[in-house]
N, C-alpha and C positions, 0 to 999 in steps of 0.2 A: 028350737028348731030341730026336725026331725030329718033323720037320713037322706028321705027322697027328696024335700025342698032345699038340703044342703046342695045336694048333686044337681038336681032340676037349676040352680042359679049358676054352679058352674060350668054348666057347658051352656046357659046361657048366653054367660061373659064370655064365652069362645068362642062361639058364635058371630057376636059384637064384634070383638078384635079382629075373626075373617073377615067379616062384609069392611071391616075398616080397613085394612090390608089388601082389599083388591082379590083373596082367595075367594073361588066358591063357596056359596055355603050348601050345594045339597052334595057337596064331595066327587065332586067331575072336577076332573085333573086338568079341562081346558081354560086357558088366560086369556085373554086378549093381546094380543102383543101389539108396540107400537107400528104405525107403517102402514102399507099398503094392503091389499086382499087381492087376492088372486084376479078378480073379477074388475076392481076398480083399473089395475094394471092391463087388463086388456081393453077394455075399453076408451083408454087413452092412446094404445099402439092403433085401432082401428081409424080410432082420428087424426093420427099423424097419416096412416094409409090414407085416408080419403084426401087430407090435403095434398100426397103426394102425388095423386092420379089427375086432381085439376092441375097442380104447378108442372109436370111434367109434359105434357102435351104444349102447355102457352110456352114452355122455353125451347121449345124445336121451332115453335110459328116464329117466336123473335130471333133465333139463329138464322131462321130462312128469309126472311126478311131483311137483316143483316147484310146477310153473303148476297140478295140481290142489289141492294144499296151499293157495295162492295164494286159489282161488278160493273154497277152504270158508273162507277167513277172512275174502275178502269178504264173502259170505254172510251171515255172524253180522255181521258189521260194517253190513251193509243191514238186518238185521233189529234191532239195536240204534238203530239211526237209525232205525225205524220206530216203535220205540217210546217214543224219543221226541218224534217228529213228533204221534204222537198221543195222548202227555198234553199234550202245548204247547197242539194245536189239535183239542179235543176234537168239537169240531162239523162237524168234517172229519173224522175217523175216520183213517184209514192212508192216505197218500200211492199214488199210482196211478204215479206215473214219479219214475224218480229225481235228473232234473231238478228235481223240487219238493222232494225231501232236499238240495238241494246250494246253493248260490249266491255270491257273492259279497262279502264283509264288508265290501269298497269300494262297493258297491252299497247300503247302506243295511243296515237292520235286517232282523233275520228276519221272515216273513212264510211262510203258508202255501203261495205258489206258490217260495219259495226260502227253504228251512229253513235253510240254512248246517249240517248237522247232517253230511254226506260231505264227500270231498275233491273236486275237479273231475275227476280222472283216472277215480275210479270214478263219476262222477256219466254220463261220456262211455259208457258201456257197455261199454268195451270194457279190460280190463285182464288184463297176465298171460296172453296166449292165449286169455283166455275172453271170449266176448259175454255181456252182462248184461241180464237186464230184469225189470220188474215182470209180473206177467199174473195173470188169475183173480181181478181187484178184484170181491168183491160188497158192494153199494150200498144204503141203505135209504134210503129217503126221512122224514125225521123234519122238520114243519114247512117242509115246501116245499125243502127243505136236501138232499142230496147226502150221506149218511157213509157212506164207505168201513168197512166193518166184517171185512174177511178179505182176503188177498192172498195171492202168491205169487211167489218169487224164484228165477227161473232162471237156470242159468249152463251154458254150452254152449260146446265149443270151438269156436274160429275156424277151425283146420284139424283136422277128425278125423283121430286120427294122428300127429299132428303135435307139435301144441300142447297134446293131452289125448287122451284116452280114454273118458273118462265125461263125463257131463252132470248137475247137481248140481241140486237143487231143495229149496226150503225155504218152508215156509207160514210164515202166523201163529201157528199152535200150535206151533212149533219145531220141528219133526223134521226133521232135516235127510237127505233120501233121495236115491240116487245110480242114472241110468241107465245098463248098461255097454254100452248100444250109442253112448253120446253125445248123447243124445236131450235130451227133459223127461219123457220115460215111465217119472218114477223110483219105485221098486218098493223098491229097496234101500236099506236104514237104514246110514246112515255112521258108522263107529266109529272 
């Protein structure tokens, strides 16, 4: 065996042993490393983006739907506490703010400026994204006395949009009617 087939076989076999070893063999210093590629990694963050642009719009539609739900239960919950504010205190008729359904059990006994008949949270007006109030009390005068003999209970978003959509109203005769501008100009019967 002559010099050059000596040498021509050993770098051969060296050859061999890189390509077995994972090295290059035309002598570029890059490896493959385990993991990811710059490339595969973004195109996974874009797909959690896109999932995050559909999930995030449907969970404001179900928070607002929510808070309306929310608010038609006040509703009947103010109007059930009106009636019985006004069998308790008949010569007062139906409470005009809902301060005087609400009060304190620490505070003493019930009484007509604080029924104890709500909670405090919704006694505050403001529950659930919606603003609450009484409005449209009419009054007769019977023996110099004051009775409240009809009202109405509205309930209104905080933020149009936002918080709600509609605007919910309900008398003393129970119908409970809904504005879909957000208003008290309710028109539509809630079902």
């Amino acid at each position: 065996m002559n010099r050059k087939t000596s040498m021509f076989c050993k770098l051969r076999g060296a050859r061999k042993s890189q390509q077995q070893s994972g090295v290059p063999v035309d002598g570029s210093s890059s490896v493959r490393q385990n993991g990811f590629t710059l490339m595969e990694l973004l195109i996974v963050i874009a797909i959690i983006l896109i999932l995050m642009l559909v999930a995030i719009p449907t969970a404001g539609t179900i928070r607002k739907h929510a808070n309306e739900l929310s608010a038609q239960k006040s509703l009947q919950t103010i109007q059930q506490a009106e009636s019985m504010y006004e069998s308790t205190y008949p010569t007062t008729g139906y409470a005009c703010t809902l301060p005087a359904l609400a009060g304190e059990p620490s505070a003493g006994a019930p009484s007509a400026a604080a029924a104890q008949v709500i909670n405090g949270e919704l006694a505050t007006g403001v529950k659930a994204g919606y603003i609450f109030s009484i409005t449209g009390c009419t009054k007769v005068t019977v023996n110099n006395m004051d009775r409240v003999t009809s009202y109405t209970v509205t309930a209104v978003p905080a933020t149009l949009g936002k918080t709600g959509d509609r605007g919910f109203c309900l008398d003393s005769g129970g119908a409970m009617k809904a504005d879909p501008a957000g208003g008290t100009n309710c028109t539509q019967l809630v079902q």
